[in-house]
Each structure stands twice: as C-alpha cells, then as structure tokens.
C-alpha positions in Angstrom: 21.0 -7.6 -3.6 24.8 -7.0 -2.7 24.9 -4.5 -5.0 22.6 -2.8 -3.2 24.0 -3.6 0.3 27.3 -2.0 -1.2 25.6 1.1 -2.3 23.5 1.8 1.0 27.1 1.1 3.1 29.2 3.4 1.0 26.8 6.3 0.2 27.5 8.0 3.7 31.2 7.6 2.9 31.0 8.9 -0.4 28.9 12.2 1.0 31.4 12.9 3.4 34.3 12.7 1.8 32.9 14.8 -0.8 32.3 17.6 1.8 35.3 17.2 3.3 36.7 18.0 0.1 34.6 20.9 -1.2 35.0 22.5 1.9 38.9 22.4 2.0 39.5 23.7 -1.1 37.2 26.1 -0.7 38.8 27.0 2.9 42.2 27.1 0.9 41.2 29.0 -2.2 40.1 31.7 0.0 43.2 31.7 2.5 45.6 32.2 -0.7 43.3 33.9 -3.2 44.2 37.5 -3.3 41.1 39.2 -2.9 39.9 42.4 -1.2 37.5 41.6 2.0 34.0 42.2 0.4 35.1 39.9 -2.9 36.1 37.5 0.2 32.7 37.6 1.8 30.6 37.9 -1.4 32.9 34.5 -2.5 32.7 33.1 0.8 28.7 33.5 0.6 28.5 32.2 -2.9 30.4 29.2 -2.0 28.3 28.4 1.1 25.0 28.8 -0.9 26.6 26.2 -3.2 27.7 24.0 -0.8 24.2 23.9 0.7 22.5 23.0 -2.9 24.9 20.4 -2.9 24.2 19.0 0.5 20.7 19.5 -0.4 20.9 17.9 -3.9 22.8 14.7 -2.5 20.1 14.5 0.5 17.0 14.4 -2.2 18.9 12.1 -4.3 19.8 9.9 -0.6 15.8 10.3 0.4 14.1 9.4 -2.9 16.4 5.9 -3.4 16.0 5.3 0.4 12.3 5.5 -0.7 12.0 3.4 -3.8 14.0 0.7 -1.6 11.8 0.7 1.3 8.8 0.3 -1.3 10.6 -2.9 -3.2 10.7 -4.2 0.5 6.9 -3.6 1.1 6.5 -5.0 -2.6 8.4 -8.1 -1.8 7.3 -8.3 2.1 3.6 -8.4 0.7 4.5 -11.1 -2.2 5.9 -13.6 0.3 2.7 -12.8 2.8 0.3 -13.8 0.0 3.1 -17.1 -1.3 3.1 -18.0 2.5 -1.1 -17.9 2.6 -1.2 -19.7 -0.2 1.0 -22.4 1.2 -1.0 -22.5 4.0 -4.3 -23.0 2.4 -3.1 -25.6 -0.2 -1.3 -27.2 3.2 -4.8 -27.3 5.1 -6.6 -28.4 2.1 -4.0 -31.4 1.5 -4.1 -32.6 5.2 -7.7 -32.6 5.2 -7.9 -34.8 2.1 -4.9 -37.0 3.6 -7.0 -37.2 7.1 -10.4 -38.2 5.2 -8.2 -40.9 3.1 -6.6 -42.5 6.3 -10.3 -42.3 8.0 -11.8 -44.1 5.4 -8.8 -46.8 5.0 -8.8 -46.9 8.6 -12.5 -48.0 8.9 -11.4 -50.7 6.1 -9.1 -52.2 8.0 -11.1 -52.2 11.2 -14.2 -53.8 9.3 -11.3 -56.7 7.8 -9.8 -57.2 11.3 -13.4 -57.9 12.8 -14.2 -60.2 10.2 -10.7 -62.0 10.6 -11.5 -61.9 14.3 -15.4 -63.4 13.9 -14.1 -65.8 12.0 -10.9 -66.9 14.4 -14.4 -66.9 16.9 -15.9 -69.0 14.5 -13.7 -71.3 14.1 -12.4 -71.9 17.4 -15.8 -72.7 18.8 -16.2 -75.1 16.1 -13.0 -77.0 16.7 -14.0 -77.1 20.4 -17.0 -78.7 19.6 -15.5 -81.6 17.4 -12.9 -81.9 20.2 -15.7 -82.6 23.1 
C-alpha cells in the first residue's frame, strides 16, 4: 500500500519536472540552432505538437491508473461492507442464543431459590410449632 502512496505523491513531480525539462531544451535548441525563420517555426510547431502528445500520453496513462485505483477501493470498500454484515448477523445470532441460554438458566435458578425458600418456610413454621 506504500508503494502505492509513493507513486500517487511522486507522479505530479515526476510530470513536471519532465516538462520543465522538454521545454528548456527545446527553448535552447532553438535559441542556438542556426536555422532560417520558417525551419524555426516549422521546428517550433513540430516540437509543440510533440510536447502535447506527451502531455497527453502522460495524462491517459495518469487517468487510467487513477481509475483501476479507485476501482480496487470500491472492490475492497464493498468486501469489508459484506465482512462487516456478516459480523453483524453472526453477532445478532450469537446474542440471541446467549439471551435464550441465560433466560432459561435464569428460570432454573428462580424455580431452585423458591424451593430453597418454601422449604426455609417449611421449616421455620415447623420449628415454631415444636417450640410452642
């Protein structure tokens, strides 16, 4: 994933300096070349219809990898979405088997206390009878 950090940050760099460089040696070759005026502008013309291709060339290249990045994002967006939903079903489903479970041992354990508690009742009244 760096790798591709490092090639989105220096891309713009790269294309500029590039430019920068095509057009001053192109600026100097025709400052010192010694050429008539129309070889000059028919150069000068050439060169610019180059430069453009380039420009062009570069942004096509610059548009279809911005592209294929932004669709490995939608890819991997949409694969997490479905991981999450899943997570959140098998969560739902687990809690609701865990709820019924401590329902159920709940209603156990209040079924022992009342017996424990009848039988405290039981026995109570019985020992306040022998003591009467």
């Amino acid at each position: 994933m760096n790798k591709e950090k490092d090639e989105k940050s220096c891309f713009p760099g790269i294309l500029t300096a590039l430019l920068i460089g095509l057009s001053t040696g192109f600026i100097l070759g025709i400052l010192f070349a010694p050429k008539s005026g129309r070889e000059t502008e028919k150069e000068i013309k050439e060169k610019s219809m180059e430069l453009i291709e380039k420009g062009k060339t570069s942004l096509d290249k610059f548009t279809c990898r911005a592209k294929d990045y932004m669709d490995k994002s939608k890819s991997k967006l949409a694969e997490l979405r479905s991981k999450g939903e899943s997570f959140a079903e098998t969560s739902k489903e687990k809690i609701t088997d865990l709820s019924k479970v401590i329902s159920s041992e709940t209603s156990k354990a209040s079924e022992k206390i009342k017996k424990v508690v009848d039988k405290g009742k039981k026995t109570s009244k019985r020992i306040e009878e022998e003591l009467s």
